[in-house]
PAFI-54526 format. One record per residue (C-alpha): residue in one letter; x, y, z. Coordinates in Angstrom, 1 decimal, decimal comma, always signed. Layout:
(vomar "a"; (X; Y; Z))
...
// end
This chain:
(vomar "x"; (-49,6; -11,3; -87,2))
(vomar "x"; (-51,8; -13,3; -89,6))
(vomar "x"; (-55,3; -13,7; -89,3))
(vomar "x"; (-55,1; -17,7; -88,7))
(vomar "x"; (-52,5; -17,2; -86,2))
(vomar "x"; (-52,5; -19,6; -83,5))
(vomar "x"; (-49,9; -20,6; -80,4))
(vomar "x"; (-49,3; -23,6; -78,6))
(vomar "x"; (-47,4; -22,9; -75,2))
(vomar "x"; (-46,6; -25,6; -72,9))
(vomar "x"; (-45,9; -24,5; -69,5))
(vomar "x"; (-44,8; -26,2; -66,1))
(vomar "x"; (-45,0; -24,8; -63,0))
(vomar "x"; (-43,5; -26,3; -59,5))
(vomar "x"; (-42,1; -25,0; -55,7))
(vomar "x"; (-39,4; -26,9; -55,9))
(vomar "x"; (-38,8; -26,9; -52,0))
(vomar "x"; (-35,0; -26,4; -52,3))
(vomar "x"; (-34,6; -24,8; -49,1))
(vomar "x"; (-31,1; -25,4; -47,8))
(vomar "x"; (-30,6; -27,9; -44,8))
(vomar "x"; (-34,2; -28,1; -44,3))
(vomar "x"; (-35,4; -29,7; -47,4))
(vomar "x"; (-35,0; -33,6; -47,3))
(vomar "x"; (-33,7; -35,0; -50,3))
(vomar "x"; (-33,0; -31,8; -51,9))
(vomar "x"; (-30,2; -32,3; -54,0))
(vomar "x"; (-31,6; -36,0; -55,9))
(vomar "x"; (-34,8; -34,4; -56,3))
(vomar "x"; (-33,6; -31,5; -57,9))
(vomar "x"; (-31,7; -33,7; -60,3))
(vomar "x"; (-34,7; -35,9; -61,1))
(vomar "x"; (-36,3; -32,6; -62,2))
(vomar "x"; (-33,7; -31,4; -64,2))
(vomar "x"; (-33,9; -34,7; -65,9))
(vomar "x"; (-37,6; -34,5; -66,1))
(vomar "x"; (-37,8; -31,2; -67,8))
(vomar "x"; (-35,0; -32,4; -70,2))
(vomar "x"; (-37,4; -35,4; -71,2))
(vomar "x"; (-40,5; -33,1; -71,4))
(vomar "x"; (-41,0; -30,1; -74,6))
(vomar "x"; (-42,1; -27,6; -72,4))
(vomar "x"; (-41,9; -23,6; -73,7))
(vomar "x"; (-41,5; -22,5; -69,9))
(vomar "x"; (-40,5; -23,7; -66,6))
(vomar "x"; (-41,1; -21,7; -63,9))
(vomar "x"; (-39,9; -22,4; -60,6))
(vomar "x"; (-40,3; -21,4; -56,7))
(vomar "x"; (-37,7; -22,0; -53,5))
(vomar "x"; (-35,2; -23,0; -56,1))
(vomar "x"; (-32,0; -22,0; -53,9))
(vomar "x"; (-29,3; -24,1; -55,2))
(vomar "x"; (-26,6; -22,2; -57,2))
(vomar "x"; (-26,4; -24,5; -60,7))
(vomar "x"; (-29,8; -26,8; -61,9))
(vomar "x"; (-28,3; -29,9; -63,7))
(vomar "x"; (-29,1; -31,2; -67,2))
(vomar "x"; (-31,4; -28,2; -68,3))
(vomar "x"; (-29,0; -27,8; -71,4))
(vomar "x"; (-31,9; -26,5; -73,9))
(vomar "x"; (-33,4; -24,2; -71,5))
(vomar "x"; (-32,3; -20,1; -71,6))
(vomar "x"; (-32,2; -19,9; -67,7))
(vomar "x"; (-33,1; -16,3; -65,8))
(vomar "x"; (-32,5; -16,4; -61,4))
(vomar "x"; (-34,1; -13,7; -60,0))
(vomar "x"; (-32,4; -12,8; -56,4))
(vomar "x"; (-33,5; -10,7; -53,6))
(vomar "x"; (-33,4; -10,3; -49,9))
(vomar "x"; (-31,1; -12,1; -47,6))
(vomar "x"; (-31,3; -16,1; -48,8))
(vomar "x"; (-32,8; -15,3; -52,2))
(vomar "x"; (-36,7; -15,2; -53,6))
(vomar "x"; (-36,1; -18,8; -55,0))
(vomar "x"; (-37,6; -17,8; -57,8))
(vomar "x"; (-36,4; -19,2; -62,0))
(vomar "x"; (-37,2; -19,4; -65,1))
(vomar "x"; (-36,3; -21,6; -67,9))
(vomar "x"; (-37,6; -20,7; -71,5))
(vomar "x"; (-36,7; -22,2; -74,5))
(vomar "x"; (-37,5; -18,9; -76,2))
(vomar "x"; (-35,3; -15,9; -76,0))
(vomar "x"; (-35,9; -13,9; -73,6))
(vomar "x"; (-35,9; -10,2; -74,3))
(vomar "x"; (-36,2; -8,5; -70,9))
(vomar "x"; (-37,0; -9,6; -67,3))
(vomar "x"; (-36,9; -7,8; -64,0))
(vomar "x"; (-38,0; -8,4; -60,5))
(vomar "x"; (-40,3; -6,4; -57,5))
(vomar "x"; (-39,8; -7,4; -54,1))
(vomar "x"; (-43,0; -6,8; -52,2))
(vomar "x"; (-43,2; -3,9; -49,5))
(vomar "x"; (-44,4; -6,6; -46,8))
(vomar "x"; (-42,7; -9,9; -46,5))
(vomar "x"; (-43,4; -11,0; -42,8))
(vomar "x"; (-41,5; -10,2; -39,9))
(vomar "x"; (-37,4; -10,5; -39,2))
(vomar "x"; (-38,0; -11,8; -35,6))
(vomar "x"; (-39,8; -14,2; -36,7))
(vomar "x"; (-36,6; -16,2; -37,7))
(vomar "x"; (-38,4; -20,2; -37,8))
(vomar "x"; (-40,6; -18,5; -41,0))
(vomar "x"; (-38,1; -17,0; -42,8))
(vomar "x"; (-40,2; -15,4; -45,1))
(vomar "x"; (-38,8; -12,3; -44,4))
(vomar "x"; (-35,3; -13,0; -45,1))
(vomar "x"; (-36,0; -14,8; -48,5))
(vomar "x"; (-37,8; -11,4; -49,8))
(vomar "x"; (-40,5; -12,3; -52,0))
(vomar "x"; (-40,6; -10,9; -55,5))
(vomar "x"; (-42,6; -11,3; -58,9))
(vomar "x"; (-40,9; -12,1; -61,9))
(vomar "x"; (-41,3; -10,7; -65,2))
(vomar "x"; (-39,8; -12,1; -68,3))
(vomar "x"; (-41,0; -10,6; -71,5))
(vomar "x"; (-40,8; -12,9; -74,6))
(vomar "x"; (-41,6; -12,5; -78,6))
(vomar "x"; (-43,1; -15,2; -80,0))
(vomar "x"; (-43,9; -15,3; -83,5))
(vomar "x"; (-45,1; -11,5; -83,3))
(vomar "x"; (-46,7; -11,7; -80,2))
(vomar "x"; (-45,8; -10,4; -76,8))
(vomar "x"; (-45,6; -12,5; -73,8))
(vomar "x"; (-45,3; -11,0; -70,4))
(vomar "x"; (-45,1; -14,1; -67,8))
(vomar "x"; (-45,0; -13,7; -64,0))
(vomar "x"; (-43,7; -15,8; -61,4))
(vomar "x"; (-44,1; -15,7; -57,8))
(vomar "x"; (-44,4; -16,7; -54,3))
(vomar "x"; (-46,2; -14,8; -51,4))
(vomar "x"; (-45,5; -15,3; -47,3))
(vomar "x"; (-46,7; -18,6; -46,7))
(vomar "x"; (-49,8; -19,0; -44,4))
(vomar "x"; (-48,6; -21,2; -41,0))
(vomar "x"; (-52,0; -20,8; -39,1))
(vomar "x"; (-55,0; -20,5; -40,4))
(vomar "x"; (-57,4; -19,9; -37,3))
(vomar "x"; (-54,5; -17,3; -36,3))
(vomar "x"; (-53,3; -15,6; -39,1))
(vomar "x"; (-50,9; -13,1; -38,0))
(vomar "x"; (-49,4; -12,6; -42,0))
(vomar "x"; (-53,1; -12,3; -43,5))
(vomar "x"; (-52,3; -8,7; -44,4))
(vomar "x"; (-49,2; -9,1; -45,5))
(vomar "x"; (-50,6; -11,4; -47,9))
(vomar "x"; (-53,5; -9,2; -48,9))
(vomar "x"; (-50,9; -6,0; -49,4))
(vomar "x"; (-48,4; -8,6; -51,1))
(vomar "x"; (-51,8; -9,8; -53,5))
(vomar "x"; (-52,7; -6,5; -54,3))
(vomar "x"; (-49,0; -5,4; -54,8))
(vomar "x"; (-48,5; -8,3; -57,2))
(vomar "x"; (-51,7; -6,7; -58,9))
(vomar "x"; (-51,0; -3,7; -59,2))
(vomar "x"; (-47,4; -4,7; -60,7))
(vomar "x"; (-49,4; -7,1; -63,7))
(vomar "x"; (-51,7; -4,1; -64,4))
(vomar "x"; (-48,6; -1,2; -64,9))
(vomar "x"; (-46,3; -3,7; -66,7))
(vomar "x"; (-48,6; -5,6; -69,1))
(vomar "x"; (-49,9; -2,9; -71,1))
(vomar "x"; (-48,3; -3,3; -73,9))
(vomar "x"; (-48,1; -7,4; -73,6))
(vomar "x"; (-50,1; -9,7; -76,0))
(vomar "x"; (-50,9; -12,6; -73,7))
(vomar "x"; (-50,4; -12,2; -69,5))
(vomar "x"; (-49,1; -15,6; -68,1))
(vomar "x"; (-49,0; -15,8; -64,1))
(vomar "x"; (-47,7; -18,9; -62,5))
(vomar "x"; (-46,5; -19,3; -58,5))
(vomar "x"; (-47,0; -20,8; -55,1))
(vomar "x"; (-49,8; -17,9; -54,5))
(vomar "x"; (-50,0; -19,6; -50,7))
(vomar "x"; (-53,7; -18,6; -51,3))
(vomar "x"; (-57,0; -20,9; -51,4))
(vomar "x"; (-59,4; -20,5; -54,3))
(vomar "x"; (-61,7; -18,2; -52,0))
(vomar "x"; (-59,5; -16,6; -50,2))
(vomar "x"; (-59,2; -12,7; -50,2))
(vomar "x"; (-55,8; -12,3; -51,9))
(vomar "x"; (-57,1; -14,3; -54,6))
(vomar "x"; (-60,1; -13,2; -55,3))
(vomar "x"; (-59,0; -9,6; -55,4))
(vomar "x"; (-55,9; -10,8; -57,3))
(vomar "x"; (-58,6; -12,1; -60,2))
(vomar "x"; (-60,7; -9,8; -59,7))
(vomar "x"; (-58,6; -6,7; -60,5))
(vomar "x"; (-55,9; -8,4; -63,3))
(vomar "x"; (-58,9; -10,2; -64,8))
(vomar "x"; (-56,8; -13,3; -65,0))
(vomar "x"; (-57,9; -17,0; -65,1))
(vomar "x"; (-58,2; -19,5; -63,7))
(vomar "x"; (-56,6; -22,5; -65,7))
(vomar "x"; (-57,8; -25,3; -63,5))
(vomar "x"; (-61,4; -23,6; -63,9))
(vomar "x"; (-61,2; -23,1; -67,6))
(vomar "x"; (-59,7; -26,4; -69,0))
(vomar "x"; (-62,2; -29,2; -70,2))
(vomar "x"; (-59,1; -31,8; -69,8))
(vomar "x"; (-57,7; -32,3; -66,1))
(vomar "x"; (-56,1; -35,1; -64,8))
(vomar "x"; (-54,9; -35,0; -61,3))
(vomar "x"; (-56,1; -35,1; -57,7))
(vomar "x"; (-59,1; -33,6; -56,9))
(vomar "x"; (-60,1; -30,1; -56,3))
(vomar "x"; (-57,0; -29,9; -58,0))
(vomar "x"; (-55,1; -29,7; -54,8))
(vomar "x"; (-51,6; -28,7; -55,0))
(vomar "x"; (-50,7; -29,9; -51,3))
(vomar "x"; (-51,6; -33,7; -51,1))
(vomar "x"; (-51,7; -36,0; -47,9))
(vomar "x"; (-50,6; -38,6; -50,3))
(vomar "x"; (-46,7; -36,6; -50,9))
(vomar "x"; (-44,9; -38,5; -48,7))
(vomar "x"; (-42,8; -34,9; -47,6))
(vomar "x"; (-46,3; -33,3; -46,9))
(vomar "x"; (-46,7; -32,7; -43,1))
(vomar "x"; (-50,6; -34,5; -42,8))
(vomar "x"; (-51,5; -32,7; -39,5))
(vomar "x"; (-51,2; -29,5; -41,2))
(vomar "x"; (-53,7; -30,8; -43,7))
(vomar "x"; (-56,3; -32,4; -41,2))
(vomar "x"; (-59,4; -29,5; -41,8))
(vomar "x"; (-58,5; -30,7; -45,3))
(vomar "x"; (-58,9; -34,6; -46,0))
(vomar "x"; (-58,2; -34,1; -49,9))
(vomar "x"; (-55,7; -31,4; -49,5))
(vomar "x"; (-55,5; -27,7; -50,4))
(vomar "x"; (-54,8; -25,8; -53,9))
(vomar "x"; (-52,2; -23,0; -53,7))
(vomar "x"; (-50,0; -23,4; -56,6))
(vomar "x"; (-51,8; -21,5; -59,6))
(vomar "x"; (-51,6; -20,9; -63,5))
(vomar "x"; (-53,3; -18,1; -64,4))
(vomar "x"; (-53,5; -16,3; -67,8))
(vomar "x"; (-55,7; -13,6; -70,4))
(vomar "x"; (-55,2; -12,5; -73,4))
(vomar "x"; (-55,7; -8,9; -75,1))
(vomar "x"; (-55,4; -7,0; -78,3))
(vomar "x"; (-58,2; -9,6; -79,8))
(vomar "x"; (-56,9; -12,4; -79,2))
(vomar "x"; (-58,2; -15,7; -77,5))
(vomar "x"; (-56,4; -18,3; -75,0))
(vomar "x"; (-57,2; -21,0; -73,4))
(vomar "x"; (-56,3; -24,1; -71,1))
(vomar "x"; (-56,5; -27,2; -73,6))
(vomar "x"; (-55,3; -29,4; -71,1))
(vomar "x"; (-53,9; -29,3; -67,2))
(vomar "x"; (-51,9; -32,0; -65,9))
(vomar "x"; (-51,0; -32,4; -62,0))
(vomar "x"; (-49,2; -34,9; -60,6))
(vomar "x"; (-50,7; -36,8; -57,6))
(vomar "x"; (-48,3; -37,2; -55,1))
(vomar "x"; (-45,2; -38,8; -57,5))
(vomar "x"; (-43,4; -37,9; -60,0))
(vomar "x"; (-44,3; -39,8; -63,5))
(vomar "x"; (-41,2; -41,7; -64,4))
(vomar "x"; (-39,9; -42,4; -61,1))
(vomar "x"; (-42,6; -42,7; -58,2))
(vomar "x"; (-41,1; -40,3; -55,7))
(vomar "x"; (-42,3; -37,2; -55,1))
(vomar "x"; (-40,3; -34,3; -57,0))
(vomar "x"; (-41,4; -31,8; -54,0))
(vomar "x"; (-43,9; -31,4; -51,4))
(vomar "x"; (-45,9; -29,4; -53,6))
(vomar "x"; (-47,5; -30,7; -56,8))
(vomar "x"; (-46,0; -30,1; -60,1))
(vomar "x"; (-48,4; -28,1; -62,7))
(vomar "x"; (-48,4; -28,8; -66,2))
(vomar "x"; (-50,6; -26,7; -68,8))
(vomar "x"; (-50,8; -26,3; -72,7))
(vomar "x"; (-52,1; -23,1; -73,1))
(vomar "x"; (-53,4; -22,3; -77,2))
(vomar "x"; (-53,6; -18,5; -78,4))
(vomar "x"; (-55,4; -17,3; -81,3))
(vomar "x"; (-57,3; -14,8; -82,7))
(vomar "x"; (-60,9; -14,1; -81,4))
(vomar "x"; (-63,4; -15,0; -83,0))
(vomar "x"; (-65,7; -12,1; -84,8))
(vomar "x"; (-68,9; -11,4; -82,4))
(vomar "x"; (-71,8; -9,8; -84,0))
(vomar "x"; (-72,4; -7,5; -80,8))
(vomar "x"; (-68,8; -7,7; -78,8))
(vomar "x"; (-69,8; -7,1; -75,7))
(vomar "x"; (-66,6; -8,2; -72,6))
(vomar "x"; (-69,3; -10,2; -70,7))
(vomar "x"; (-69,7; -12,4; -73,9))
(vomar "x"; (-66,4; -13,9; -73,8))
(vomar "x"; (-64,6; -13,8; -70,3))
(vomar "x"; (-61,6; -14,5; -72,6))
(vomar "x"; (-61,3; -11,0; -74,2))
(vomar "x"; (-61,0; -8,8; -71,6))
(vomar "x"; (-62,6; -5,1; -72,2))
(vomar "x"; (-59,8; -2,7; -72,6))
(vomar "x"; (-62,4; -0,1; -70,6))
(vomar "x"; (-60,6; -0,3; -67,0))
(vomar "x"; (-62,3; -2,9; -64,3))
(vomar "x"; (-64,6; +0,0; -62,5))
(vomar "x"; (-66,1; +1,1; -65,5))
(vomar "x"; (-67,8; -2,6; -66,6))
(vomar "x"; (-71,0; -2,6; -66,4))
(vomar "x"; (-72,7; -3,4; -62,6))
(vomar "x"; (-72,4; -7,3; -63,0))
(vomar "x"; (-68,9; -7,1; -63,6))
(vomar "x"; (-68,6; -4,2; -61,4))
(vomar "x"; (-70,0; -5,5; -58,1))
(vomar "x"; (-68,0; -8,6; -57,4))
(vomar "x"; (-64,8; -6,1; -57,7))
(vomar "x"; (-66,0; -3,5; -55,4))
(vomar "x"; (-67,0; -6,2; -52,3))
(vomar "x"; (-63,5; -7,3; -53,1))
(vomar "x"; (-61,8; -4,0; -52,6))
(vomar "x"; (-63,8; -3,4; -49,7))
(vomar "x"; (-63,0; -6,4; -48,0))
(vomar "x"; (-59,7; -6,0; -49,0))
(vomar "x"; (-59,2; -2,0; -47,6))
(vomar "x"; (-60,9; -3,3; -44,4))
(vomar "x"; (-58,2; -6,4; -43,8))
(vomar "x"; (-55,3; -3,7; -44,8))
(vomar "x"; (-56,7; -1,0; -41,8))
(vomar "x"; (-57,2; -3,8; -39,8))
(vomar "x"; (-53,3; -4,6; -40,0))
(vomar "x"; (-52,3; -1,0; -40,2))
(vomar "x"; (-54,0; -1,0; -36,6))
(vomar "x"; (-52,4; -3,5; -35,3))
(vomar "x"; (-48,9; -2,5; -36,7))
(vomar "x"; (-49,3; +1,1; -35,4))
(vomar "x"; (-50,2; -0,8; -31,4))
(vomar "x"; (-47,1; -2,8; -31,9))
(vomar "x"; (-45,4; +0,3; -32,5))
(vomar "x"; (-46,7; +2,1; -29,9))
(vomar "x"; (-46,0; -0,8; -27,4))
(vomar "x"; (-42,2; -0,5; -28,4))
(vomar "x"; (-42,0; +3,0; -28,0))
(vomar "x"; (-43,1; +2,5; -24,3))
(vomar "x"; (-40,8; +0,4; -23,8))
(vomar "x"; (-38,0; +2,6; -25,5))
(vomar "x"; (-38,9; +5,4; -22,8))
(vomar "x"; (-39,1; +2,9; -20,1))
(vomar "x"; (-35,3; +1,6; -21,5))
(vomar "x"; (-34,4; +5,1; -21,1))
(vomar "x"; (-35,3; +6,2; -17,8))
(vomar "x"; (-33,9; +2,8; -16,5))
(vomar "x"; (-30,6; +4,1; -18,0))
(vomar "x"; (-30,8; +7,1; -16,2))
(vomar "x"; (-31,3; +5,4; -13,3))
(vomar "x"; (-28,1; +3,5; -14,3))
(vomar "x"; (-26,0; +6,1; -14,9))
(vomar "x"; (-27,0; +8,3; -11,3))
(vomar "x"; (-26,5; +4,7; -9,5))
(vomar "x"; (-23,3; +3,9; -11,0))
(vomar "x"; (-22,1; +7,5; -10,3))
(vomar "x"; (-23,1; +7,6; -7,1))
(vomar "x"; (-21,1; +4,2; -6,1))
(vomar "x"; (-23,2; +2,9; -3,6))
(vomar "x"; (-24,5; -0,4; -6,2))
(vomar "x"; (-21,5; +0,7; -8,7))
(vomar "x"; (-21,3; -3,5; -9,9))
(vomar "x"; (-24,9; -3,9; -9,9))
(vomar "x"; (-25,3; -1,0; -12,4))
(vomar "x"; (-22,8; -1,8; -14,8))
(vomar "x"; (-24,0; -5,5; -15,0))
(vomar "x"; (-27,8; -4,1; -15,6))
(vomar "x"; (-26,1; -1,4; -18,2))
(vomar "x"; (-25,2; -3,9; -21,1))
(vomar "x"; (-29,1; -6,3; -21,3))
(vomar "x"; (-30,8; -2,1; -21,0))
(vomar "x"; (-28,5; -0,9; -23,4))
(vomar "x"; (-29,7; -3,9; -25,9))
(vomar "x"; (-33,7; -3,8; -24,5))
(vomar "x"; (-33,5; +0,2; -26,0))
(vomar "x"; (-32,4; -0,9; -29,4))
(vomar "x"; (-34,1; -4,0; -29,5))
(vomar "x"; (-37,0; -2,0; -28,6))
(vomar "x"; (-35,8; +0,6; -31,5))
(vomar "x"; (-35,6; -1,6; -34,6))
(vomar "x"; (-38,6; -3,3; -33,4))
(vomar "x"; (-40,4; +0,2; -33,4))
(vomar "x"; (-39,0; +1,1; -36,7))
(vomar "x"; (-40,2; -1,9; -38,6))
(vomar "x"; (-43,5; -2,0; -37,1))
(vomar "x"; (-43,8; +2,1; -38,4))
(vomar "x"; (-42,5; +0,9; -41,5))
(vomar "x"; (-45,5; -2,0; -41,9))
(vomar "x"; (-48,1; +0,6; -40,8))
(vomar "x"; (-46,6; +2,8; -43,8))
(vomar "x"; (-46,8; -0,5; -46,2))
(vomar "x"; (-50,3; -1,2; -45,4))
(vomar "x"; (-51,2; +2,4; -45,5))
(vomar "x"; (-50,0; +2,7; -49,1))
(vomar "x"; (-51,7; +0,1; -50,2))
(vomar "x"; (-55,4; +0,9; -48,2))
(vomar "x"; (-54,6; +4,6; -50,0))
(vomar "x"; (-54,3; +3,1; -53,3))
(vomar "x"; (-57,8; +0,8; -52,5))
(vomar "x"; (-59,4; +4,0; -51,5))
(vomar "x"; (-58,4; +5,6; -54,5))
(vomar "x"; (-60,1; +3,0; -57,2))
(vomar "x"; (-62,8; +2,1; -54,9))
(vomar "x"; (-63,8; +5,8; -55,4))
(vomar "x"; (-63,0; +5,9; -58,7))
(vomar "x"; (-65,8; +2,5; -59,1))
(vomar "x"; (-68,6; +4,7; -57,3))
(vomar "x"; (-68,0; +7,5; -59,4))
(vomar "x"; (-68,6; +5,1; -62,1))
(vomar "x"; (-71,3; +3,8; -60,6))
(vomar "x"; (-72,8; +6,9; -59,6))
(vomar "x"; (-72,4; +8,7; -63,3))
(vomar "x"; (-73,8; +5,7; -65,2))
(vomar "x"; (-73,1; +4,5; -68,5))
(vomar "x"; (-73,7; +7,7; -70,4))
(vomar "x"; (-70,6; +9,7; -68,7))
(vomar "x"; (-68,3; +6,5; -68,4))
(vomar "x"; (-67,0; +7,8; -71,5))
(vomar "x"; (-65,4; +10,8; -69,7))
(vomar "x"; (-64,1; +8,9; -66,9))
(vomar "x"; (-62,1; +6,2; -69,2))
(vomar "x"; (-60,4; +9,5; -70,8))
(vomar "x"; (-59,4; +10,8; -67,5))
(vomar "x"; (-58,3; +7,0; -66,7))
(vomar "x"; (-56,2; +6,7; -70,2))
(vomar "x"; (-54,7; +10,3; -69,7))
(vomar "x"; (-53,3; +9,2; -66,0))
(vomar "x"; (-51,7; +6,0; -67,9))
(vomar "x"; (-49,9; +8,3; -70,6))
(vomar "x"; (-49,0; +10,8; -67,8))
(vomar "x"; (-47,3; +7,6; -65,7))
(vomar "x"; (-45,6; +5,7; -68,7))
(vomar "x"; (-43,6; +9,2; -70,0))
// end
């Protein structure tokens, strides 16, 4: 790579809403953005809820679907750059099957990863979508979106080790402040491109989710007049180089050529420019928040250190908090399995007996059916315990890891990086 090396990388981001049956105008509005991304030079395309089998007029683009679960994640790419590898991870948590009017669970929600090489440099870029928030006063997914945050994590930090440049783009179903996004930045030490860029143009806030989108439901959107920001690009570079956000385009409730809205959700457009770092005269990673330290997160110093730690915290509290209140639900089924049970007893020494013969064999089929409703409901809710239980395990373990740092000080950090690097050699063999 030579020293005046320098990238230009033009990305687009959208949630196409392409949800079969339920999506209004699905199949002109999936044309109109075929045709728009034909107009446009973009590098990458990244796409969520994009269900349909064949995308129209995308001729230039090299196209990757990434499938899971029952209905599919809805998650593609288009790159006009080869792309070398890819591979998906379906998130432990994705919601629950009887809640059938969601759907969440059923589409399985993933992460992407496509790896590209571009002019020597290696590009890992994510896509993704995570369970989708439907109350926010009652929040009965907020763990599963805090497990499915830290999952998505966890997978950027394993898998982008030997990547030049991290590019993450999605429908995070997360606000700015909120706890999955926070500790999603906060571990990854990703960026913000809306926060970065010096050149914006689009609604406010940035929001994502306008009342002006004619296929935006408003009373969903009434605590917020201006509308939210879910729909993220985030990106850092390593190895000594530098990126950032030279522009970020959103569109405002139409789409440019046409005037109708290309989804319910706004379309993202960023140009992203990577080169090499500039020489520091005392490097130091709080001088440039755009060369991250190669020293892992917990061993910063304390400013950088502190924000992580409440995050983690809040974060393993939220996880136990669910793991609670999976483990009830499972103990409420199994109740009900014994309950099941003995009423079939009962069945059985009534129907033998032949006194209410009919009544019991009518009463045998719906108990018969309450036991293994009962059953798969107990299994599942055992299984989320187990999800969230991982995942508050693995907090535990790097919160403890940051107060041993903490506790040794800078002077025996040294020690605990080595430990840190030999555990990343011992996982990658």
């Amino acid at each position: 790579m030579k020293p005046n090396f320098s990238l230009r990388l033009r990305v687009f981001n959208l949630n196409c809403w392409g949800i079969p049956y339920l999506s209004k105008h699905r199949a002109d509005r999936v044309k109109r953005l075929g045709d728009f991304l034909n107009r446009e030079s973009f590098d990458l395309a990244l796409l969520e809820e994009k269900l349909l089998p064949a995308y129209p007029a995308a001729h230039y683009f090299r196209r990757t679907w990434l499938f899971s679960g029952i209905i599919g994640s809805g998650l593609c790419v288009f790159s006009k750059h080869p792309i070398q590898e890819f591979t998906q991870h379906v998130f432990t948590l994705n919601g629950y099957p009887y809640m059938i009017h969601h759907g969440d669970w059923f589409c399985g929600k993933a992460v992407g990863l496509l790896v590209l090489h571009l002019g020597g440099l290696v590009l890992n870029a994510y896509v993704t979508h995570l369970h989708a928030e439907y109350n926010r006063q009652k929040d009965i997914y907020l763990a599963h979106r805090v497990a499915q945050a830290w999952e998505l994590a966890q997978f950027i930090h394993h898998t982008s080790k030997k990547a030049d440049v991290v590019l993450l783009c999605g429908d995070l179903n997360l606000h700015p402040k909120d706890l999955g996004c926070r500790l999603l930045k906060e571990w990854t030490g990703l960026h913000d491109a809306f926060l970065e860029t010096r050149d914006f143009k689009g609604p406010e806030e940035g929001c994502t989710m306008v009342p002006e989108n004619c296929y935006v439901n408003r009373q969903e959107l009434e605590q917020f007049p201006l509308g939210i920001r879910i729909d993220y690009v985030l990106y850092k570079a390593v190895s000594g180089l530098y990126i950032s956000c030279k522009t970020l385009r959103t569109t405002t409730g139409h789409e440019p050529h046409s005037g109708s809205p290309l989804s319910d959700h706004e379309a993202l457009m960023a140009t992203l420019c990577v080169r090499h770092s500039p020489p520091q005269h005392n490097p130091s990673p709080t001088h440039d928040p755009h060369s991250p330290s190669p020293l892992p997160r917990f061993v910063l110093g304390p400013a950088e250190r502190s924000p992580l730690i409440s995050v983690l915290r809040e974060a393993w509290a939220e996880l136990d908090q669910g793991m609670a209140q999976g483990r009830w639900w499972a103990t409420i089924a199994g109740y009900v399995i014994g309950l099941g049970l003995l009423l079939l007893a009962l069945l059985c020494a009534l129907a033998a007996g032949g006194e209410i013969r009919e009544v019991a064999v009518l009463l045998w089929t719906p108990s018969v059916g309450l036991v293994l409703g009962a059953g798969a409901f107990y299994l599942f809710h055992v299984q989320e315990a187990k999800g969230l239980c991982r995942a508050r395990a693995e907090l535990q373990h790097v919160l403890g890891r940051a107060r041993e740092a903490q506790d040794l000080g800078p002077e025996s950090q040294p020690a605990l990086l080595l430990g840190q690097q030999e555990g990343d050699r011992a996982e990658e063999q």
